[in-house]
C-alpha positions as CSV (number, residue, x, y, z in Angstrom):
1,X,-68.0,24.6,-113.1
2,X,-70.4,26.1,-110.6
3,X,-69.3,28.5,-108.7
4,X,-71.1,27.1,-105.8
5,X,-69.9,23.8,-106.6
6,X,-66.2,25.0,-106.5
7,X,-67.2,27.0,-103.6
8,X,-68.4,23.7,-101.8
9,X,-65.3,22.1,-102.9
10,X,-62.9,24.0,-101.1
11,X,-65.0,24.7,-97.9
12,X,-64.8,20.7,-97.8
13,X,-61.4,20.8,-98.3
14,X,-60.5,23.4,-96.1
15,X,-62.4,21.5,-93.1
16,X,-60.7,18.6,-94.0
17,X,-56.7,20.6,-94.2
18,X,-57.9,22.0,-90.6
19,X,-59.3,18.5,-89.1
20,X,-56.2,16.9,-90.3
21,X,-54.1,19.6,-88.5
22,X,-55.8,18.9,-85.5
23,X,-55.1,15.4,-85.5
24,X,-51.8,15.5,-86.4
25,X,-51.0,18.0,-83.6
26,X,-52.9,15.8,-80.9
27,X,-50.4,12.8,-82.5
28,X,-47.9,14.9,-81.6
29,X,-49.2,15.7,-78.0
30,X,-50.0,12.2,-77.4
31,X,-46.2,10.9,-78.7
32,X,-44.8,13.2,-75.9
33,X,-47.2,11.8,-73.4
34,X,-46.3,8.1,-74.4
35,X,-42.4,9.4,-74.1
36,X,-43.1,11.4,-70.6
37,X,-45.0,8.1,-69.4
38,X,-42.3,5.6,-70.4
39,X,-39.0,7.5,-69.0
40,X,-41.4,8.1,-66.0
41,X,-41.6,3.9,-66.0
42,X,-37.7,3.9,-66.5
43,X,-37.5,5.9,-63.3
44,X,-40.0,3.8,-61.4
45,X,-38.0,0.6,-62.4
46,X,-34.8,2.6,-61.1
47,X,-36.1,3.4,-57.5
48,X,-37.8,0.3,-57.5
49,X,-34.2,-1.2,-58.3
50,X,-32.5,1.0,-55.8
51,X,-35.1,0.0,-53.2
52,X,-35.0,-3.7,-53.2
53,X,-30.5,-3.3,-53.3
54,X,-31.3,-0.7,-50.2
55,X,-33.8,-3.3,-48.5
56,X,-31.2,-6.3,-49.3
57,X,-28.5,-4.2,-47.6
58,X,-30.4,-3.4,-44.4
59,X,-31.3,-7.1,-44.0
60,X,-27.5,-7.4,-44.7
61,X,-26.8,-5.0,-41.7
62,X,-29.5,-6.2,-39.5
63,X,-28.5,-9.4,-40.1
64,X,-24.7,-8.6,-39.1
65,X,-26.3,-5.9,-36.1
66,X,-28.0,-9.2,-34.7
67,X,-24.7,-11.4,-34.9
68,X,-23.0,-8.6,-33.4
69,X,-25.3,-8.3,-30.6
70,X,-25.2,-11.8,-29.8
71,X,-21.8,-12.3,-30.1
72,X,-21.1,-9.0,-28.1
73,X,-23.4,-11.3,-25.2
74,X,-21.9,-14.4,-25.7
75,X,-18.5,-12.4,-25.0
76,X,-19.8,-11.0,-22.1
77,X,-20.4,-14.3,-20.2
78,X,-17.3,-15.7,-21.6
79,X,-15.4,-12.9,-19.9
80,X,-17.1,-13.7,-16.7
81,X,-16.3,-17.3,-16.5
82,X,-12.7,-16.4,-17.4
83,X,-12.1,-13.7,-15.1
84,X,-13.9,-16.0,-12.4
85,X,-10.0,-17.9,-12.3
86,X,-6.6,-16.4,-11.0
87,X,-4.9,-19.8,-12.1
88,X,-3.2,-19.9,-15.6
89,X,-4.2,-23.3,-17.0
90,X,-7.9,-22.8,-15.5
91,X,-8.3,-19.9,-18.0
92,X,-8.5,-21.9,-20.8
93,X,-10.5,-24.7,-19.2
94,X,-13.3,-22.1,-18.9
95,X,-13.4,-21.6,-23.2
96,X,-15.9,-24.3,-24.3
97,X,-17.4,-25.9,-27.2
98,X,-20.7,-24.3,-26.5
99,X,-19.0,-20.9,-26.8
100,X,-17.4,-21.3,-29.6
101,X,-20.3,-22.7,-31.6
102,X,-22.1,-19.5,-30.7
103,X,-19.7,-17.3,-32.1
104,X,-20.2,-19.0,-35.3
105,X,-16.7,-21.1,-35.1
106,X,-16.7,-25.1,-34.9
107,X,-12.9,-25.2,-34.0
108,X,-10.4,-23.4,-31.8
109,X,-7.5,-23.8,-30.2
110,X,-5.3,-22.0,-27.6
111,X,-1.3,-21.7,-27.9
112,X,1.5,-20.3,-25.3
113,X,4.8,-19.9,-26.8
114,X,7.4,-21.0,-23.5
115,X,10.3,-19.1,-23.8
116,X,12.3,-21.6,-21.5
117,X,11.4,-24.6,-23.6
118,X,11.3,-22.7,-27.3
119,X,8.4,-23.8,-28.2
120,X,4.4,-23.1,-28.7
121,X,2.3,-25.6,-26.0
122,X,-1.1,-26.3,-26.4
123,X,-3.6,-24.9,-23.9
124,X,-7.1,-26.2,-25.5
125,X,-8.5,-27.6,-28.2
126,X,-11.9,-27.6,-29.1
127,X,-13.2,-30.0,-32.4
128,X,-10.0,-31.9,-33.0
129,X,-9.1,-34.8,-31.7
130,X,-6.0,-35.8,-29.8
131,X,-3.8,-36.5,-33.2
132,X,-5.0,-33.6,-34.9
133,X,-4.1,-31.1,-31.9
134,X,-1.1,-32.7,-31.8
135,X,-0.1,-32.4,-35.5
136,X,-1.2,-28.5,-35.6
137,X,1.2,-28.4,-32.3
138,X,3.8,-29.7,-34.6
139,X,3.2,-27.9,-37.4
140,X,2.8,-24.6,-35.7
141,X,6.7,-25.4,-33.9
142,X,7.9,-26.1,-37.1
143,X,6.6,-22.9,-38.2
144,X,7.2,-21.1,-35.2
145,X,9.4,-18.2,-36.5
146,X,6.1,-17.1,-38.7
147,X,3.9,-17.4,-35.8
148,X,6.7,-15.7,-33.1
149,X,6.7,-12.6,-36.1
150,X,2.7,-12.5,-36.0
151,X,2.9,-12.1,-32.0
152,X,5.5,-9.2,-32.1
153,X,3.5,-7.6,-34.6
154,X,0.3,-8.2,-32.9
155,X,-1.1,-9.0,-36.5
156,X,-4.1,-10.5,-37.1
157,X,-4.4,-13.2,-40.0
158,X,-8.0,-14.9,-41.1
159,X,-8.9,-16.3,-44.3
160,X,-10.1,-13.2,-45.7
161,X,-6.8,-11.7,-45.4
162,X,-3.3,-13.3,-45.3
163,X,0.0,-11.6,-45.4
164,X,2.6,-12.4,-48.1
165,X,4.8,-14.5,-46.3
166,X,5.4,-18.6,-46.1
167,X,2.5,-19.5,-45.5
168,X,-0.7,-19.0,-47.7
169,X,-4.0,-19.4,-47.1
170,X,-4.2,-23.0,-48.6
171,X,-1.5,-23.8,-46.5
172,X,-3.3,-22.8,-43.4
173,X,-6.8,-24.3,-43.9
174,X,-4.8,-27.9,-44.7
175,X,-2.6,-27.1,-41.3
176,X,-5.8,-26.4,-39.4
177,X,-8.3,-28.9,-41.6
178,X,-10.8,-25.8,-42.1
179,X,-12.3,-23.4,-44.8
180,X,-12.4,-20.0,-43.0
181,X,-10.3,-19.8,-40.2
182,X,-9.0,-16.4,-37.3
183,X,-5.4,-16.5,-35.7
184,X,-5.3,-13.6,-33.8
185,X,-1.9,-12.9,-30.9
186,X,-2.8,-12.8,-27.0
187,X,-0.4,-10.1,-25.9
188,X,-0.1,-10.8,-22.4
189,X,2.3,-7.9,-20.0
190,X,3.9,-10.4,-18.1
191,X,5.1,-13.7,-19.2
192,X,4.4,-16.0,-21.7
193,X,2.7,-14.6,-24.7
194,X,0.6,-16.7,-28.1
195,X,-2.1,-17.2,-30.0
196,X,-6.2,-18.0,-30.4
197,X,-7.1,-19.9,-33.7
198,X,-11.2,-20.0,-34.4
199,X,-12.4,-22.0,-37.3
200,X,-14.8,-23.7,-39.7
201,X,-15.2,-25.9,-42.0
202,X,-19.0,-24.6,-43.0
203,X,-19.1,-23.6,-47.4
204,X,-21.9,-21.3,-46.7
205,X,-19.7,-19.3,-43.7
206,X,-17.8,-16.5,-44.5
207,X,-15.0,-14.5,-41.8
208,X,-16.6,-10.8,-41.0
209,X,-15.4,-8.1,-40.0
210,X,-16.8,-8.1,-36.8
211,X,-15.9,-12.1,-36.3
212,X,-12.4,-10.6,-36.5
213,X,-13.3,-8.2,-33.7
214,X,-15.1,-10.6,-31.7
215,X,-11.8,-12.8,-31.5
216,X,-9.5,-9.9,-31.1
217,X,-11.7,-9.0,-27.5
218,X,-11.8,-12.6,-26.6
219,X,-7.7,-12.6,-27.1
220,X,-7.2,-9.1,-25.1
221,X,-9.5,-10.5,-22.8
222,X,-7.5,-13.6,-22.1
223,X,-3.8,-11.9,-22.2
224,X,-5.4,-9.6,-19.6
225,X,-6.6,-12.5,-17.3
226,X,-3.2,-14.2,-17.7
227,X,-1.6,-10.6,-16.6
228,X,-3.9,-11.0,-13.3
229,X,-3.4,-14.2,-12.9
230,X,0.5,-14.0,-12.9
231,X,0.3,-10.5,-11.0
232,X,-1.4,-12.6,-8.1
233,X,0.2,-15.3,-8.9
234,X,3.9,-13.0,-7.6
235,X,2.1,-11.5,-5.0
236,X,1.5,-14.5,-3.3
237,X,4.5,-15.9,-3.9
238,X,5.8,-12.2,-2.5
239,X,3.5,-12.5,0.6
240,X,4.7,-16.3,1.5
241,X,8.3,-15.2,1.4
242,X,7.4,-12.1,3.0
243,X,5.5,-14.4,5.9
244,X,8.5,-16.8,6.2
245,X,11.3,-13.8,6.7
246,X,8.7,-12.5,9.1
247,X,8.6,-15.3,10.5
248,X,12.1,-15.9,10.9
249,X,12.8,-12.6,12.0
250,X,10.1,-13.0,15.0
251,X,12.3,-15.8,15.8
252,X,15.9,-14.5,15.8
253,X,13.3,-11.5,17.9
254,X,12.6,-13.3,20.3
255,X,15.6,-15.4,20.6
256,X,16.7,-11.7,21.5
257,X,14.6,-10.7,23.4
258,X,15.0,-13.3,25.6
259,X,18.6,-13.6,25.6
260,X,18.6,-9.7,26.7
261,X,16.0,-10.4,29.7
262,X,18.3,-13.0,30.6
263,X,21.4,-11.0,30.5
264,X,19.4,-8.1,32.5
265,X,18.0,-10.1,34.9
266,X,21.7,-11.5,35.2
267,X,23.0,-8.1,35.4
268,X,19.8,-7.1,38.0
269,X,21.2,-10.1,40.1
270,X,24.5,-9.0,39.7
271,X,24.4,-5.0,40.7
272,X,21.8,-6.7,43.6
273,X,24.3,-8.9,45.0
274,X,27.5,-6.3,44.1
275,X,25.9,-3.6,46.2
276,X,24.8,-5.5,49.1
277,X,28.3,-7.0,49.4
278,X,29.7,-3.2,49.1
279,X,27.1,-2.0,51.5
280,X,28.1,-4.0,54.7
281,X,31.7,-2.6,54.0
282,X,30.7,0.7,53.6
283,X,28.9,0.6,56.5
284,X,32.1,-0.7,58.6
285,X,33.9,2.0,56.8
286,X,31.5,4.7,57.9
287,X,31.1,3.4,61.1
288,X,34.9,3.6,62.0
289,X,34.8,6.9,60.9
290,X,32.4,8.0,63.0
291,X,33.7,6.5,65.7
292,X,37.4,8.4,65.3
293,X,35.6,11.8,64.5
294,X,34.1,11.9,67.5
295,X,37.3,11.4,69.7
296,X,36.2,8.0,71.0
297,X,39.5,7.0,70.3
298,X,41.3,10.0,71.5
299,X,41.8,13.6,69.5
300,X,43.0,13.7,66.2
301,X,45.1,16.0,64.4
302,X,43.1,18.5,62.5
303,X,45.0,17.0,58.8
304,X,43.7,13.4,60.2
305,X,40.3,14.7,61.0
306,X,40.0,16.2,57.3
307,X,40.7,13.3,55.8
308,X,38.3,11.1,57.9
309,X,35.3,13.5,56.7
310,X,36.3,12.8,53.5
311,X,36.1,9.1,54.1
312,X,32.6,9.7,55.7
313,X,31.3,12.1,53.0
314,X,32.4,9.7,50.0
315,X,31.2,6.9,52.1
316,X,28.0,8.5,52.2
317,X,27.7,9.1,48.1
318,X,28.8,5.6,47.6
319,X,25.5,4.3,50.1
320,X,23.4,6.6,48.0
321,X,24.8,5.2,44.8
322,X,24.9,1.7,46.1
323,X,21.0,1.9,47.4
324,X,19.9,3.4,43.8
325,X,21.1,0.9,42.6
326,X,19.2,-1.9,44.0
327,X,15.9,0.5,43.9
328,X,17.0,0.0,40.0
329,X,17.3,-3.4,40.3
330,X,14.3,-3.9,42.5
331,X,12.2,-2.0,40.2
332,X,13.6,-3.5,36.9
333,X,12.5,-7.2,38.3
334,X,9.8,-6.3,39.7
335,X,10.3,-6.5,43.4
336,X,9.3,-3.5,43.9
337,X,5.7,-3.0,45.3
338,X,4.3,0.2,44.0
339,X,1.2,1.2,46.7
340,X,-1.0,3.7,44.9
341,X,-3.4,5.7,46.3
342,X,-5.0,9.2,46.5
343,X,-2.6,12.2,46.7
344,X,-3.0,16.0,46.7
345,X,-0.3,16.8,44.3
346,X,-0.1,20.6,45.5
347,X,1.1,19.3,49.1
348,X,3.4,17.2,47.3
349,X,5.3,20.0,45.9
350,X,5.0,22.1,48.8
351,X,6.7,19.6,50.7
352,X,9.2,19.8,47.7
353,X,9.8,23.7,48.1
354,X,10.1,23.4,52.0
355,X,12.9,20.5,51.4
356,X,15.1,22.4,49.0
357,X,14.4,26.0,50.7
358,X,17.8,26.6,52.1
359,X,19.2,26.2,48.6
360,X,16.8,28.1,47.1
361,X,18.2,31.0,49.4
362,X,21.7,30.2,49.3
363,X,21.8,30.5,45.4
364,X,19.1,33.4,45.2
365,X,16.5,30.2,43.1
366,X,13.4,31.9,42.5
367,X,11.1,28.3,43.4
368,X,7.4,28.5,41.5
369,X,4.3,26.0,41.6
370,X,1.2,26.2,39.6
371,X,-1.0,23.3,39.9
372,X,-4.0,23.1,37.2
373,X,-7.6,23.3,39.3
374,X,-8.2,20.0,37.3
375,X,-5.4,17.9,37.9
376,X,-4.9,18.5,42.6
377,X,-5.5,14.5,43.5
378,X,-3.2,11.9,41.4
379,X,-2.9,8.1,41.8
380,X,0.8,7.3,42.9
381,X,3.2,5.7,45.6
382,X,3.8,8.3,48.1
383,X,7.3,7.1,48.7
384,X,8.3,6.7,45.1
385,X,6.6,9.6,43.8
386,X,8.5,12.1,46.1
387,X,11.8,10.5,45.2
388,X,10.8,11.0,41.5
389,X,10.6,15.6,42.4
390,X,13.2,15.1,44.7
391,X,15.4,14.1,42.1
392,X,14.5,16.2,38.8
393,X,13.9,19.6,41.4
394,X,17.4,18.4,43.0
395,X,19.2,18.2,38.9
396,X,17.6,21.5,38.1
397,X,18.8,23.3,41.4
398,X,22.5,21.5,40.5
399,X,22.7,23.1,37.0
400,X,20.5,26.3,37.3
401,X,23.0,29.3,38.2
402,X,22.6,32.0,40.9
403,X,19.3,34.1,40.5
404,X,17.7,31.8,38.2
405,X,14.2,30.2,38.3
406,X,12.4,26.7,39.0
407,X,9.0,25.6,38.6
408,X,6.5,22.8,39.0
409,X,3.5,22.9,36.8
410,X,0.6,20.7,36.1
411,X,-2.1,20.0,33.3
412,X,-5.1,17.4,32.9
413,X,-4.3,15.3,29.3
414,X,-7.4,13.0,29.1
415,X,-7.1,10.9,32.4
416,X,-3.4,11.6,32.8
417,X,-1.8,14.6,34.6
418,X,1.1,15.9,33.1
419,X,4.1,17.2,35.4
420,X,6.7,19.6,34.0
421,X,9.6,20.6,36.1
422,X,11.2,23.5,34.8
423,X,14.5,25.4,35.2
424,X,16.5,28.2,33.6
425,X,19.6,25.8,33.7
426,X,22.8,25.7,31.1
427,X,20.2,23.2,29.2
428,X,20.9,20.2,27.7
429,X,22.8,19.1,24.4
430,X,20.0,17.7,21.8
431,X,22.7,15.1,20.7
432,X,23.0,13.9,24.5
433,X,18.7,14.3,25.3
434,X,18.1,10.8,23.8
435,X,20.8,9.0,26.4
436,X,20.4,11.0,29.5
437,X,17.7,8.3,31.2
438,X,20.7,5.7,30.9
439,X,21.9,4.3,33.4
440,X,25.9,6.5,34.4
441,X,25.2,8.2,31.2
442,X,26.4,12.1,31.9
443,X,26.8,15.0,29.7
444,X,30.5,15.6,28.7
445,X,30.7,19.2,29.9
446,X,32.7,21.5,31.9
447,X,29.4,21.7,34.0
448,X,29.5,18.3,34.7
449,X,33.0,18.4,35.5
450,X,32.0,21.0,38.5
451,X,28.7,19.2,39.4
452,X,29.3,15.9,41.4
453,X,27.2,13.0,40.2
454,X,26.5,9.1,39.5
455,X,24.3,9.1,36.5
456,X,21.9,7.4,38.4
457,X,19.7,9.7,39.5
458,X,17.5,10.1,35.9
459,X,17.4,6.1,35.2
460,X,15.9,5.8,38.9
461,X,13.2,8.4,37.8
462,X,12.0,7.0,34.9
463,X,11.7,3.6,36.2
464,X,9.3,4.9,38.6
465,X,7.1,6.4,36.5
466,X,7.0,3.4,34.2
467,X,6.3,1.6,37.3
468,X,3.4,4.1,37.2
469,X,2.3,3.3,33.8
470,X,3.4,6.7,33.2
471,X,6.0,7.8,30.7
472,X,9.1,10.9,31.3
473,X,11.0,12.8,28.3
474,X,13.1,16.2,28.3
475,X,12.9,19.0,26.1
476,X,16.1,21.5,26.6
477,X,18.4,23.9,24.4
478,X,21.7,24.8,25.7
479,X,21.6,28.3,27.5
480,X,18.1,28.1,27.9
481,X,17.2,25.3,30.5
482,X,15.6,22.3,30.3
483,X,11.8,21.2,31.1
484,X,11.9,17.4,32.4
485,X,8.0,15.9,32.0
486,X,6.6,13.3,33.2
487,X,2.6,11.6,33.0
488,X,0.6,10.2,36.3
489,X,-2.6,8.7,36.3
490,X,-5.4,11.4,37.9
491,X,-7.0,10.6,40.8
């Protein structure tokens, strides 16, 4: 052969080995494309996959979002129009058909278990009619036990999920003529206690989650109404029995009252007539007295005289008692007249000082007055007033010792002046401070024993400044005197 030729031959063939190398390694590179391309189309159809289950369950949870909104609104005005009632059965009244329906239920019905009467009674019922309420009611009694158990529990059945017990689900959507059905407890505080049933008879309806919450609100919702309702229901009850023994105590008051005004005015009437019937013979007695004390009668014995000026000086305490007495008496029924007008208060106790000087001296009474720049001119009966110093300055000079002290001071309070008459006295008991404006009341003391007295003397004073429109107290401790005050009106 040619050398050529051969030559030829295997540059062909050589092209060819290398063309076909080539092609079988761009095969090969095109295979791994095709394979890259279709598990990149696997991928595709897997996110497109996940995509439409993501999309189906975000319509899913809109979907339920939305129900839960609404219902979450229609809740809202149901509360309002129940807590719009404080009576028991109007609670109820106020759950309607339009409600219901709303929340996705066709049916419902309301149930109080009554402890007196042992059994559940029917509060409402919303699509049944009269017989078929009334055969649940029976039902429900005959299976109250199972129902009582779901209360103390505070369980909540539905046709998604029922307890293993005696009744199963098909037993309950026959008893309640529904396919999906809710019994959820109202735990009520106080009282009575039972159940809400929401149901429907719809194929295409199906009990959520959040339809199990929705009726679990609308039950607390309505056991906490009842609690108000009951709570005001006591307190009224509470306030009418309160109002009635108020009432009747006002009564039995002032059947009190006035049987004490009668038996003061009786006992006004009787110290007014007492003393003037002891007066005239007091006065004979005193007058006799005189009369042999002063030897119209011929001279007495000395032992005879003695005893006369005993009869004249006890005859004299018993005219002082007798005539503060019917002051009291005066003053208690109003008799008494009480002329204010414009006084200077530091003349008053001046007057005061100059009537009890001799005293003073005799027990050594250092005698004070310190009258406020504020308080000089009061509104008072000249008469009365002075009897009111007389008498506290004439107690504290009694039971203050040699060398002690006594003083009259005043103070503007407002449009009052207050008066405080003080002494360095033996003081006053605190057991005995409360009774010592009564009328014969005297401290049990070996003071008192000593000091001669009627008891009068205080009860006269504080009438007359309640005559006043004033009022008088004492602050004392034994050993360190005692501080009588009283209020005037200022001038």
């Amino acid at each position: 052969m040619n050398p050529l030729v051969f030559l030829g031959i295997c540059c062909i063939f050589t092209i060819l080995g290398i063309s076909l190398l080539y092609k079988v390694q761009r095969v090969n590179e095109l295979t791994k494309q095709i394979a890259a391309l279709n598990f990149s189309l696997e991928e595709m159809d897997e996110q497109a996959k996940l995509i439409m289950r993501t999309d189906m369950e975000l319509n899913k949870a809109q979907e339920e979002l939305d129900k839960k909104i609404s219902g979450l609104g229609i809740l809202q005005k149901l509360s309002r129009e129940i807590s719009t009632t404080l009576e028991e059965k109007q609670i109820f009244k106020k759950i309607n058909n339009q409600y219901m329906e709303e929340l996705g239920f066709e049916k419902s019905l309301g149930f109080l278990w009554k402890t007196l009467e042992r059994e559940f009674q029917l509060y409402f019922s919303l699509g049944y009619s009269q017989d078929e309420a009334a055969k649940i009611k029976t039902a429900i009694n005959a299976n109250k036990d199972y129902f009582l158990g779901l209360i103390k529990n505070g369980s909540t059945v539905s046709s998604e999920f029922v307890p293993e017990g005696t009744l199963s689900k098909s037993r309950f959507s026959q008893m309640f003529l529904v396919r999906s059905f809710i019994i959820c407890p109202v735990l009520a505080q106080e009282g009575d206690q039972g159940l809400i049933f929401v149901g429907t008879q719809n194929i295409e309806a199906s009990i959520t989650k959040g339809d199990q919450e929705f009726i679990s609100i609308l039950a607390n919702q309505i056991g906490q109404t009842l609690d108000n309702a009951r709570l005001f229901e006591k307190t009224w009850r509470s306030q009418q029995e309160l109002e009635i023994k108020v009432e009747e105590r006002t009564r039995q008051l002032s059947q009190a009252l006035e049987e004490v005004n009668k038996i003061s005015k009786r006992k006004s009437d009787f110290i007014s007539s007492v003393s003037h019937e002891i007066r005239t013979p007091l006065t004979s007695i005193k007058g006799y007295a005189a009369i042999l004390l002063a030897n119209k009668l011929g001279s007495l014995p000395e032992e005879i005289k003695s005893r006369l000026e005993k009869i004249n000086r006890h005859s004299d305490e018993l005219v002082h008692m007798v005539n503060d007495l019917l002051d009291i008496s005066r003053i208690e029924s109003g008799k008494v007249e009480i002329k204010k007008e414009n006084l200077s208060l530091p003349a008053i106790t001046e007057k005061i000082g100059d009537l009890f000087s001799e005293q003073f001296k005799t027990k050594n009474i250092e005698f004070t007055s310190n009258i406020a720049e504020d308080c000089q001119q009061i509104m008072a009966d000249r008469g009365q007033i002075e009897r009111v110093f007389i008498n506290l300055v004439g107690n504290a000079l009694k039971f203050t010792p040699q060398n002690g002290k006594i003083s009259i001071s005043a103070g503007r309070t407002n449009k009052m002046v207050q008066i405080d008459v003080k002494d360095t006295g033996f003081g006053i008991p605190e057991d005995a401070q409360e009774n010592i404006f009564e009328e014969f009341f005297r401290v049990d003391n070996t003071i008192n024993q000593e000091v001669k007295g009627t008891g009068l003397g205080l009860t006269l004073v504080k009438h007359i400044v309640q005559a006043h429109q004033g009022r008088i107290w004492v602050k004392s401790k034994p050993g360190e005197g005692s501080t009588f005050s009283f209020t005037l009106n200022a001038a």
